[in-house]
N, C-alpha and C positions, 0 to 999 in steps of 0.2 A: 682273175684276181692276181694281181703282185703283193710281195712282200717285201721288209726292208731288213728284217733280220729274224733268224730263228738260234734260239739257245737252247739246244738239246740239256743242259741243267742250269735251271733258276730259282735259286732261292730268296727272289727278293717279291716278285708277282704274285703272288699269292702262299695260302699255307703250304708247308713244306715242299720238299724238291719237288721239282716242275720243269715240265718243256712247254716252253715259251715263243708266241708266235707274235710279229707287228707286222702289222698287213698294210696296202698303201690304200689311200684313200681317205678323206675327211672332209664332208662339209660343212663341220663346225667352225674351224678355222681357230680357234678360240685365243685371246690375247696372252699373251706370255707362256702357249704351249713348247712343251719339251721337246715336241717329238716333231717341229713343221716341215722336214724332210718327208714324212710319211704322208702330206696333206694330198697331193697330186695323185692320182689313178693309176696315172703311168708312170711311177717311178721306181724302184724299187725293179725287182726282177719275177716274172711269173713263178703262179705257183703253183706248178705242176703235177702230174699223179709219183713219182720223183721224191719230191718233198712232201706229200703225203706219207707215201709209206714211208718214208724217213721215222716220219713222226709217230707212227705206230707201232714203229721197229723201237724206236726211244722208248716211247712208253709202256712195252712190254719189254723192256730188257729187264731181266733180274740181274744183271750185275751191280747195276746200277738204282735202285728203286724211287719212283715218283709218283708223285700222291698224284698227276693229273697235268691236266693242259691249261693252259690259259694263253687268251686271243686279243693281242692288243693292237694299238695301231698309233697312225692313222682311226677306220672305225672300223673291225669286223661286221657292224650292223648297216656301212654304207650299202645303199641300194643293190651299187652294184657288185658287192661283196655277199653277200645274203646265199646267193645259191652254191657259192663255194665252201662260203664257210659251213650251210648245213650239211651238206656233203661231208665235210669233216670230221662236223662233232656228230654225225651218225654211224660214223665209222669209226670213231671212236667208242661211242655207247658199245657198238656191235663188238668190237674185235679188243676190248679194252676194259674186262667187266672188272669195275671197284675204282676206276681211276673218276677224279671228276673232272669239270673245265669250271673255268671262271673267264667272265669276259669283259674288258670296259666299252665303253660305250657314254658319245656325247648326246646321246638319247636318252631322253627321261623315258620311264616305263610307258606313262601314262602317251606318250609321243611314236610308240611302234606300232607299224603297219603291220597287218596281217602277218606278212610273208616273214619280218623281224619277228612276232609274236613268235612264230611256228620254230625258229631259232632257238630263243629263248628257253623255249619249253623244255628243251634239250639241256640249260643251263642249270648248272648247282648255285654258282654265286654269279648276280649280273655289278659291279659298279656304274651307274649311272648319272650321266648331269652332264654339260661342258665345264670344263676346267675355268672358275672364274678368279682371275688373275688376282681380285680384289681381296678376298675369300681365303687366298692363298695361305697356308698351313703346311710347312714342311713335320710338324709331328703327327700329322695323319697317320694315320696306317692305311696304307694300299687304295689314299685318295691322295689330291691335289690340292682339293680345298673344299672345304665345309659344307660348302649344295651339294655336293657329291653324295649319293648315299651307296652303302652296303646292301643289295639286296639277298639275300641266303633263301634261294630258291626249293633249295631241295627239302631244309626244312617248313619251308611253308607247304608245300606239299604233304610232308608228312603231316604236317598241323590237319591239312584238309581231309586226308583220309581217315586219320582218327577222330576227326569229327562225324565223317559221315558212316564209319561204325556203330557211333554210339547210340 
């Protein structure tokens, strides 16, 4: 996997401070996107064990405090980003306990594979859709435009397990 840029503090990608990843790769392509530097596989520079523990070293700095990660691009769900990125946000889970990630993604839920599902799983918030130019909304919050939805993972999980207490 390549990336195009990482922001050891971001406060614009998700809730509060955050170390922020854009990874290369997209095959949504999508019309009027922000980011189509990051569309190509091969752009952008690898991202190696390096920039991993970069990111782990970030997000357990107490000098510094961040509520978590979040994984943009390009797509962290492209095919062939999938085994790197769960690498990460498992090493994150493990070595990162209380922080969460959020990730975008021009995949609808309903549209991941297996192997994106098993991703996923791992995620607290997913935003999903491709960025429809038409749609476009600069007052969103932490979307593009209006197909885009919030999905808040971790609370549906909690939903599910206090369902099946009861």
């Amino acid at each position: 996997m390549n990336y195009h840029q990482y922001y050891p503090i971001d406060v614009v990608n998700g809730e509060g401070t955050r170390c922020t990843l854009f990874v290369a790769g997209c095959e949504h392509q999508c019309r009027g996107c922000y980011n189509q530097s990051t569309w190509r596989l091969d752009s952008g520079v690898l991202f190696d064990k390096a920039m991993e523990d970069q990111i782990i070293a970030d997000l357990n700095d107490t000098r510094i405090k961040r509520r978590g990660l979040s994984l943009s691009g390009g797509d962290p769900l492209h095919p062939a980003n999938v085994a790197d990125v769960m690498r990460l946000v498992l090493r994150v889970r493990q070595e990162c306990p209380g922080k969460d990630i959020w990730l975008w993604t021009g995949y609808t839920r309903g549209q991941l594979t297996p192997a994106q599902q098993a991703v996923v799983a791992h995620v607290d918030v997913m935003i999903d859709g491709k960025f429809e130019k038409d749609l476009a909304d600069p007052r969103l919050k932490w979307r593009g435009s209006s197909n885009q939805v919030i999905h808040r993972l971790a609370d549906e999980r909690i939903e599910i397990r206090q369902i099946d207490v009861s």
